[in-house]
C-alpha positions in Angstrom: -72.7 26.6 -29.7 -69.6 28.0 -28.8 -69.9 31.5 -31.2 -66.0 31.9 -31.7 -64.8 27.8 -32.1 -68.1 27.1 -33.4 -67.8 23.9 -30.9 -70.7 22.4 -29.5 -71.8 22.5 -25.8 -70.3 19.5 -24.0 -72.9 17.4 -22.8 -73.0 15.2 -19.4 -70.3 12.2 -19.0 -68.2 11.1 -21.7 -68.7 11.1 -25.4 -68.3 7.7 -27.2 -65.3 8.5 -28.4 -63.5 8.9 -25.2 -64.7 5.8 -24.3 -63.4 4.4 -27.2 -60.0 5.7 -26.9 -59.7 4.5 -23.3 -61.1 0.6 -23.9 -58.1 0.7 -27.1 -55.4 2.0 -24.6 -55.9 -0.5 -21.7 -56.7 -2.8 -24.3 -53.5 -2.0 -26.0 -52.0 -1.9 -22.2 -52.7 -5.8 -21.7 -51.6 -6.8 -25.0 -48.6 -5.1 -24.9 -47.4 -6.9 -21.0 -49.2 -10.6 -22.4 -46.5 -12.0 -24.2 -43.6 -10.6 -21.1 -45.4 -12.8 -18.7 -46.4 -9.7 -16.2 -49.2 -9.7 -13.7 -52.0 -12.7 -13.8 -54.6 -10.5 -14.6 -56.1 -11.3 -17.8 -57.2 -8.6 -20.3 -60.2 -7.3 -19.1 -61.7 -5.7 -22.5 -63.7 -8.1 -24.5 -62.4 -9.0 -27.6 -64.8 -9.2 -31.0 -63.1 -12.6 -32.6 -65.5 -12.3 -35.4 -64.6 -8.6 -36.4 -60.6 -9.5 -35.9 -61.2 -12.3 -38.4 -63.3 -10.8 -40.8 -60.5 -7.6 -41.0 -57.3 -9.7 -41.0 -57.4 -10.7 -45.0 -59.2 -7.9 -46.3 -58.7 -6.8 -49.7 -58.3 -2.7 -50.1 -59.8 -3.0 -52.9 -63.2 -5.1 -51.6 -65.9 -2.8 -50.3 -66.3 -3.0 -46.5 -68.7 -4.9 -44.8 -70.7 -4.4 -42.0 -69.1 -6.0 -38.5 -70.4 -6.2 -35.5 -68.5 -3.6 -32.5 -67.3 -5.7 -29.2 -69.4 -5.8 -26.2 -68.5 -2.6 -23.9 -67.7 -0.4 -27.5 -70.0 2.4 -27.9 -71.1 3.6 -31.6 -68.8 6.3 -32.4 -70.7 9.0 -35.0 -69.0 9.9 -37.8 -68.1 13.7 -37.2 -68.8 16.4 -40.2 -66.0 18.8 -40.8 -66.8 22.6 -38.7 -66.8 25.3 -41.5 -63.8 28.2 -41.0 -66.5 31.3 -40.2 -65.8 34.4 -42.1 -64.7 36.5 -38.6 -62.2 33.6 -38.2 -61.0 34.2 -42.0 -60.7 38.1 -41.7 -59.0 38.2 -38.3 -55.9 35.5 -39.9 -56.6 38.0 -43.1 -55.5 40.7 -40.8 -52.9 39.0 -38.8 -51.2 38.3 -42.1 -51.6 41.5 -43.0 -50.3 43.1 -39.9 -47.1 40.8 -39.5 -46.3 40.1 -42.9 -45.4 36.4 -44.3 -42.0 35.0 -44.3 -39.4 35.6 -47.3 -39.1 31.9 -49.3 -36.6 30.2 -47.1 -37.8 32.2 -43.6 -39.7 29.9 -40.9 -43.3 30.0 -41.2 -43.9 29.8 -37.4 -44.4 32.8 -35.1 -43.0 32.7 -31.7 -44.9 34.5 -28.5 -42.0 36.2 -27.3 -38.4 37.0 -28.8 -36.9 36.7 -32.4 -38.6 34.5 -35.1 -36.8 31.2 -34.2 -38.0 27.1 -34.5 -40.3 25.8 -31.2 -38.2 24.2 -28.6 -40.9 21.5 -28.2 
């Protein structure tokens, strides 16, 4: 465990979730050229018919099912909040402390470099 993030250690390959994220954005990808007629490649993730029907008329108010993921879509854990340590909590204590907060209507962000102005980003 990583003693200043309090991160895990990354293990070997890549986690579920990446995989995940990458079979949604080619996915996503295909979809998206389908309809435009592009390329005669069909869409090479599997889709889960079953789940897509059993999520398309839900009720918010029903309690959720159980469904079955698509072939190729790993189980992706549910991932528990990482507690602020108390070093992290005293060093932004002291940060504060050191360069003050903003009056009411001053900009709460800190640039690196220069006067107190908005990110160009």
């Amino acid at each position: 465990m990583n003693p200043t993030t309090g991160t895990l250690v990354l293990a070997a390959g890549y986690a579920p979730a990446t995989i995940a994220h990458n079979l949604s954005a080619v996915q996503g990808c295909y979809a998206f050229h389908l309809p435009f007629g592009r390329g005669p490649v069909p869409n090479p993730v599997p889709e889960n018919r079953a789940r897509r029907a059993t999520l398309a008329h839900r009720s918010p108010l029903e309690v959720p099912g159980r469904k079955r993921r698509g072939r190729l879509r790993p189980k992706v854990p549910i991932r528990q909040p990482v507690p602020v340590s108390p070093e992290a909590l005293a060093y932004l204590a002291a940060y504060l402390d050191e360069a003050g907060l903003p009056d009411g209507g001053g900009p709460v962000w800190r640039t690196g470099r220069g006067e107190t102005r908005p990110p160009t980003y």
